[in-house]
C-alpha positions in Angstrom: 30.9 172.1 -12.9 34.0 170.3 -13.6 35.5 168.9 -16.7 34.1 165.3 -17.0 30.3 166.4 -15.6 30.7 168.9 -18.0 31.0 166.4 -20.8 28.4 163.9 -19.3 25.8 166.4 -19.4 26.8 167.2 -23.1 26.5 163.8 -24.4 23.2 163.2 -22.1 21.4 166.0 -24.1 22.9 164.5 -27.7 22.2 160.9 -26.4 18.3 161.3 -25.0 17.1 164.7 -26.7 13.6 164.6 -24.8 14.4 163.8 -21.1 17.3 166.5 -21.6 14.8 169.3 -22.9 12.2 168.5 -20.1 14.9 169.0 -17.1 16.1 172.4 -19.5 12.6 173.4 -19.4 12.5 172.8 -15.7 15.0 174.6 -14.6 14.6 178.2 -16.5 10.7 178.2 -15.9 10.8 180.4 -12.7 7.2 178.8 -11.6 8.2 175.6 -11.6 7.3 173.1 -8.8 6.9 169.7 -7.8 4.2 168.6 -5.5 3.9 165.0 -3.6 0.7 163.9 -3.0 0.3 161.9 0.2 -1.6 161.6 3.7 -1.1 163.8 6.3 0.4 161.6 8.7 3.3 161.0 5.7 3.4 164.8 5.4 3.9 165.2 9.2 6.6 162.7 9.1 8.9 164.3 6.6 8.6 167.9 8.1 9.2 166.8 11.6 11.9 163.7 10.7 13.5 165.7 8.2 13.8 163.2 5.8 11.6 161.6 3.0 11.4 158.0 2.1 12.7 156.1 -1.0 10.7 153.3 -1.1 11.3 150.1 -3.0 10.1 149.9 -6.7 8.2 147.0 -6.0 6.6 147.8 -3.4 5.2 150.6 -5.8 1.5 151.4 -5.9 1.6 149.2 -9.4 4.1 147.4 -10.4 3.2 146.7 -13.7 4.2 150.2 -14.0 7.8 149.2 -14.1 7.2 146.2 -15.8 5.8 148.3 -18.9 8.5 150.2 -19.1 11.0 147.1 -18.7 9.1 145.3 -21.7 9.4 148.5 -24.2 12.7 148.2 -23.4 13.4 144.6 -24.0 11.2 144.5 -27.3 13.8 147.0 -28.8 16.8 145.5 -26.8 16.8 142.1 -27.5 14.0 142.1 -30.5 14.8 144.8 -32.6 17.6 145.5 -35.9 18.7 148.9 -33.5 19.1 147.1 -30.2 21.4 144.7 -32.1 23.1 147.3 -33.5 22.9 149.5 -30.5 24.9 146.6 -28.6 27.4 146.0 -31.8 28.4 150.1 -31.5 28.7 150.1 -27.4 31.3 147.4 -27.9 33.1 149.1 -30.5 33.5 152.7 -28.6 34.7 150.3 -25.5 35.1 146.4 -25.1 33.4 146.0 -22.0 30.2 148.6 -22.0 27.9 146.1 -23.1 28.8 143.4 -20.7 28.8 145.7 -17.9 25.1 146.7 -18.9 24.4 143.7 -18.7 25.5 143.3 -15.4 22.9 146.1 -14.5 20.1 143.7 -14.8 21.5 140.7 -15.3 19.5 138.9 -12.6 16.1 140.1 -14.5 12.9 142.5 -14.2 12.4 141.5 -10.3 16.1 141.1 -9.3 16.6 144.4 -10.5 13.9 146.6 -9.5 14.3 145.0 -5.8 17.4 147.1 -5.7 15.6 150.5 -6.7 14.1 152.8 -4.9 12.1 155.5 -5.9 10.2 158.7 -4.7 7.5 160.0 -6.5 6.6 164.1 -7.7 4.6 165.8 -9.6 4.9 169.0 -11.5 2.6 171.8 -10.0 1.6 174.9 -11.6 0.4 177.6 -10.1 -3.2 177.4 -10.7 -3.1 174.7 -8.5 -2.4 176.4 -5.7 -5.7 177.0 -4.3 -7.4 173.4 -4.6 -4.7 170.9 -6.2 -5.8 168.2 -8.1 -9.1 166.4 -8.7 -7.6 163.1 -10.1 -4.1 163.6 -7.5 -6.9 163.6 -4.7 -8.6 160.8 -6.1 -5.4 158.8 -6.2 -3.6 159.4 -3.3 -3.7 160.2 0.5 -7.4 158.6 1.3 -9.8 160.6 3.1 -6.6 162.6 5.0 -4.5 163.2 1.5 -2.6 166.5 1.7 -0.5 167.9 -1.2 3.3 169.0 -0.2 4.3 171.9 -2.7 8.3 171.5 -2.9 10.5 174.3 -4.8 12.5 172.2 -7.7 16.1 173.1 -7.3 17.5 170.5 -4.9 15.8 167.8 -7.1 16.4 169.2 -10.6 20.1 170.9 -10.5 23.3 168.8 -11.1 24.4 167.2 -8.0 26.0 163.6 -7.2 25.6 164.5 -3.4 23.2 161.0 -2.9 23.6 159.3 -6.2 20.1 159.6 -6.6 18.9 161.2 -9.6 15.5 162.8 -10.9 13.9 162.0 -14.1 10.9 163.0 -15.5 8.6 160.3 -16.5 8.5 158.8 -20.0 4.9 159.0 -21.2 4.9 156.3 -24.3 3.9 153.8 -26.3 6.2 151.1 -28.0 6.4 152.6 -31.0 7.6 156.2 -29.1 9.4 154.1 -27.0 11.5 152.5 -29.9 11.6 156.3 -31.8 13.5 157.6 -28.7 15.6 154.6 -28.6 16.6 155.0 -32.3 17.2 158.2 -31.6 20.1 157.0 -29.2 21.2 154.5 -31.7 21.7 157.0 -34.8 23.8 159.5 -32.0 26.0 156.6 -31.3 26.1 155.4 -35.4 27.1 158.7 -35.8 29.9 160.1 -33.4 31.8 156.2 -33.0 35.0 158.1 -33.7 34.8 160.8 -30.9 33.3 158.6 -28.6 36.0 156.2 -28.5 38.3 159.1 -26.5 35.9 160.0 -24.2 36.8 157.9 -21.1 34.6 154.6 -20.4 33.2 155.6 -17.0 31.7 158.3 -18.7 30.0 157.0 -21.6 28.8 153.9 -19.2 27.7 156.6 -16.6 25.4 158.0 -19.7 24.1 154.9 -20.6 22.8 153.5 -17.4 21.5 156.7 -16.3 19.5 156.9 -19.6 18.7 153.0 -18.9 17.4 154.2 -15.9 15.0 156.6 -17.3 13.8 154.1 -20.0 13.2 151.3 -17.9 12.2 152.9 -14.4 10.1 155.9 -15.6 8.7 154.6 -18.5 4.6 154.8 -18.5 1.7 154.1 -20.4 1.0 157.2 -22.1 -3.0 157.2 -20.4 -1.0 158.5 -17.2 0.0 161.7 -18.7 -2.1 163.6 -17.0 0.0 163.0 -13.7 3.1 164.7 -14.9 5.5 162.5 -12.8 9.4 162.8 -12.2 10.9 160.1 -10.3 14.0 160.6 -7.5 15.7 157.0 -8.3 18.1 155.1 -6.5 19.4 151.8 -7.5 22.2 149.9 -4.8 25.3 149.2 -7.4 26.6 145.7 -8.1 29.7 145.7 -6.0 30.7 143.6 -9.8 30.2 146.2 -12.0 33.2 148.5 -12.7 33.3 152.5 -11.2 30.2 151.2 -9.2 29.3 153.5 -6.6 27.0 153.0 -3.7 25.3 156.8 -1.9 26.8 157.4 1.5 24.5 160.1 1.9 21.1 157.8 1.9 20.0 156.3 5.1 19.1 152.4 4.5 16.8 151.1 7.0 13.7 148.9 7.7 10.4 150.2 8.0 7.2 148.6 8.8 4.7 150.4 6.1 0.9 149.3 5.9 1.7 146.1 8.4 5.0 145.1 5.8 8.6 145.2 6.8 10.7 146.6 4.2 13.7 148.6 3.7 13.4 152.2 2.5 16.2 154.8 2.1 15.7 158.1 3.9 17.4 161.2 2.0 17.8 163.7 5.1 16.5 167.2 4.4 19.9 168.7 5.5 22.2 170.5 3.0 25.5 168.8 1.8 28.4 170.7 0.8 31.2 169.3 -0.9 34.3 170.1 -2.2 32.7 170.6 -5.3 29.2 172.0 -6.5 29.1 168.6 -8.0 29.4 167.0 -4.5 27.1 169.5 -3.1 23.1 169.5 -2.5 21.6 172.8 -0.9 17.9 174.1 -0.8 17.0 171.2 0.9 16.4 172.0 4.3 12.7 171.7 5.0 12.4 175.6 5.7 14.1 176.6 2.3 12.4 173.4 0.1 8.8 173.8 1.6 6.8 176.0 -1.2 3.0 175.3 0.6 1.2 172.7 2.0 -2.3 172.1 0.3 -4.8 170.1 2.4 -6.8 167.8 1.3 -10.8 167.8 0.7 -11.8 166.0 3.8 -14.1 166.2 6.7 -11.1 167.1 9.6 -10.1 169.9 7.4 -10.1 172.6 9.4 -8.3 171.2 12.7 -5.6 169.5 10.1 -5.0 172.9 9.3 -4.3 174.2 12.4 -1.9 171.7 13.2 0.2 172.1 9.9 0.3 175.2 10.6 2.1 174.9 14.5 4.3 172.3 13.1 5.5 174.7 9.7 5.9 177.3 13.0 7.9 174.7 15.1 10.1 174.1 12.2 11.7 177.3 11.5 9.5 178.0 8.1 9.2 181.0 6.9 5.3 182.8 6.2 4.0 179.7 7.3 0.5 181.2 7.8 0.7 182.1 4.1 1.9 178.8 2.9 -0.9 176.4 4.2 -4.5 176.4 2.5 -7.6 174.4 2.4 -9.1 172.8 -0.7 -12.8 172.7 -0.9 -12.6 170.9 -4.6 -16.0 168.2 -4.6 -14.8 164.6 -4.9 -17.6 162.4 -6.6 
C-alpha cells in the first residue's frame, strides 16, 4: 500500500469509526462470506458471461431505500448546529471541499442516484450453508431464486482497480444517523490543524466516500436482519476536481424485466496493476465462487444438475461439493 492510501485509510477509520470496524471485522474473520440472492437464470448469466451487473440505484427494488438514507442525511446537513459547523470546518482545512461536495449532488436526490450503480450482498455464515435464508428466499429470486455463495476478498480488500467500492449497509435511525455524523464532526473539530497538511484530494476522497456510505447504504434499521454491503459506483462529474471515471467497468444497455437501461458489468477477470492498489485478484469465477445454494422450488432437482455441468464447464474447482439443495418450507 502506498503512502497516500496509507493515509486515506487512517483518516477513514478516525473519520467513520463504525463502517471502518465492520470492513476490520470482515476481513480477519476467516468464515466470512457474502452471498447474492437471485434467480437462477441471473446466476447462470454471471458464471457463464463472467461478469455481474451494477444496476442503477433507481431502478432498485425500493427506492425509498435511498431516499431514507438521503433524508437522514439532509436533516443533519442542512438542518442541524453540526452540519453547519461540519461545512464551516471543511472550508477551513481547504477552501474549496465544501463547494466541490456540493457538486456531488448538486442536481438533487434523483439527479444523483441516476448516476449510481449498485450491486447488492449479503453476509453468509456458515450455518447457512445447507438451506440459506427463510426471509432471503422470500424476497428474492421468485419461485427459481438460487443463492450464490462468493468468498469476500475481491470485494472487501483495498483496491482502486474499478473505482467501485463496498460498504456495508448503515442500519439506523435519525437519531443514530446524526450520532455517527457527530462523530465525524468532533474528528474534524478536533484535528483542524493536522488536517490542513494533508493534501485536498485526500481529505475530499474521505469525505465523498463516507458520503457515499451515509447516503447510498443507509437503511431503516427494521432491515437488519438482511445484513447488506453494497458494491457502489457513481459516474464522476467531469466538474468536480481529481474526478475520476472506472475504466475497468463496462457501461452498456440492457433490457431487464421489458425496461431498457444501462447497467455496468464488472468482468470476473483479475486486474493487475502496477500497484496492489491498482490491482483486483480472486475474482475469477473459479477462485470467487464459494457454493451455489438452490433455491426451494419445484425444478429443484434438474436445476441442480445443470449448475452443476456449468460449475464443471467453467473450470471450478470441487464443483460437485459446492452445489446443494435447500428443502427449507416457504409459507
Amino acid at each position: 500500500m502506498d503512502s497516500s492510501q496509507s493515509i486515506f485509510h487512517e483518516l477513514l477509520g478516525e473519520f467513520a469509526p463504525e463502517p471502518s470496524k465492520k470492513l476490520s471485522i470482515a476481513q480477519s474473520d476467516t468464515s466470512f462470506r457474502f452471498v447474492h440472492y437471485t434467480s437462477l437464470e441471473n446466476a447462470f448469466s454471471i458464471v457463464q458471461n463472467k461478469e455481474i451487473w451494477m444496476r442503477n440505484l433507481l431502478c432498485m427494488n425500493d427506492f425509498s431505500e435511498f431516499q431514507y438514507g438521503f433524508s437522514c442525511w439532509c436533516e443533519v446537513y442542512d438542518n442541524s448546529i453540526a452540519g453547519a459547523k461540519f461545512k464551516k470546518l471543511l472550508d477551513n482545512i481547504h477552501p474549496n471541499l465544501c463547494a466541490n461536495l456540493h457538486l456531488v449532488f448538486n442536481n438533487g436526490v434523483k439527479a444523483y442516484a441516476n448516476r449510481t450503480y449498485v450491486f447488492s450482498l449479503s453476509e453468509h455464515k456458515q450455518q447457512e450453508d445447507q438451506f440459506g435464508r427463510l426471509s432471503m428466499w422470500r424476497a428474492y429470486g421468485g419461485n427459481s431464486g438460487v443463492a450464490i455463495v462468493l468468498n469476500k476478498e475481491p470485494f472487501i480488500f483495498p483496491s482502486d482497480a474499478l473505482n467501485a467500492y463496498t460498504f456495508p449497509v448503515n442500519y439506523s435511525d435519525h437519531a443514530g444517523f446524526s450520532s455517527q455524523f457527530n462523530t465525524m464532526v468532533e474528528y474534524l473539530e478536533d484535528n483542524v490543524t493536522e488536517l490542513k497538511i494533508v493534501p485536498p484530494h485526500l481529505i475530499f476522497g474521505v469525505i465523498s466516500y463516507l458520503f457515499q456510505y451515509f447516503v447510498l447504504c443507509t437503511k431503516h434499521p427494521g432491515f437488519s436482519e438482511e445484513k447488506e454491503w453494497r458494491v457502489v459506483y457513481t459516474e464522476q462529474d467531469e466538474n468536480i476536481e481529481n474526478s475520476v471515471n472506472s475504466t475497468a467497468l463496462i457501461k452498456s444497455i440492457e433490457i431487464i424485466n421489458g425496461i431498457p437501461q444501462f447497467v455496468f458489468k464488472i468482468p470476473l477477470k483479475n486486474i493487475i496493476g502496477k500497484t496492489s492498489e491498482a490491482s483486483l485478484t480472486g475474482i475469477e469465477v473459479p477462485e470467487v465462487l464459494n457454493k451455489v445454494i438452490i433455491g426451494p422450488n419445484e425444478y429443484s432437482m434438474v436445476a441442480r444438475d445443470a449448475v452443476l455441468e456449468i460449475l464443471k464447464s467453467n473450470q471450478v474447482p470441487d464443483y460437485q461439493k459446492k452445489v446443494t439443495v435447500s428443502d427449507i418450507p416457504i409459507r
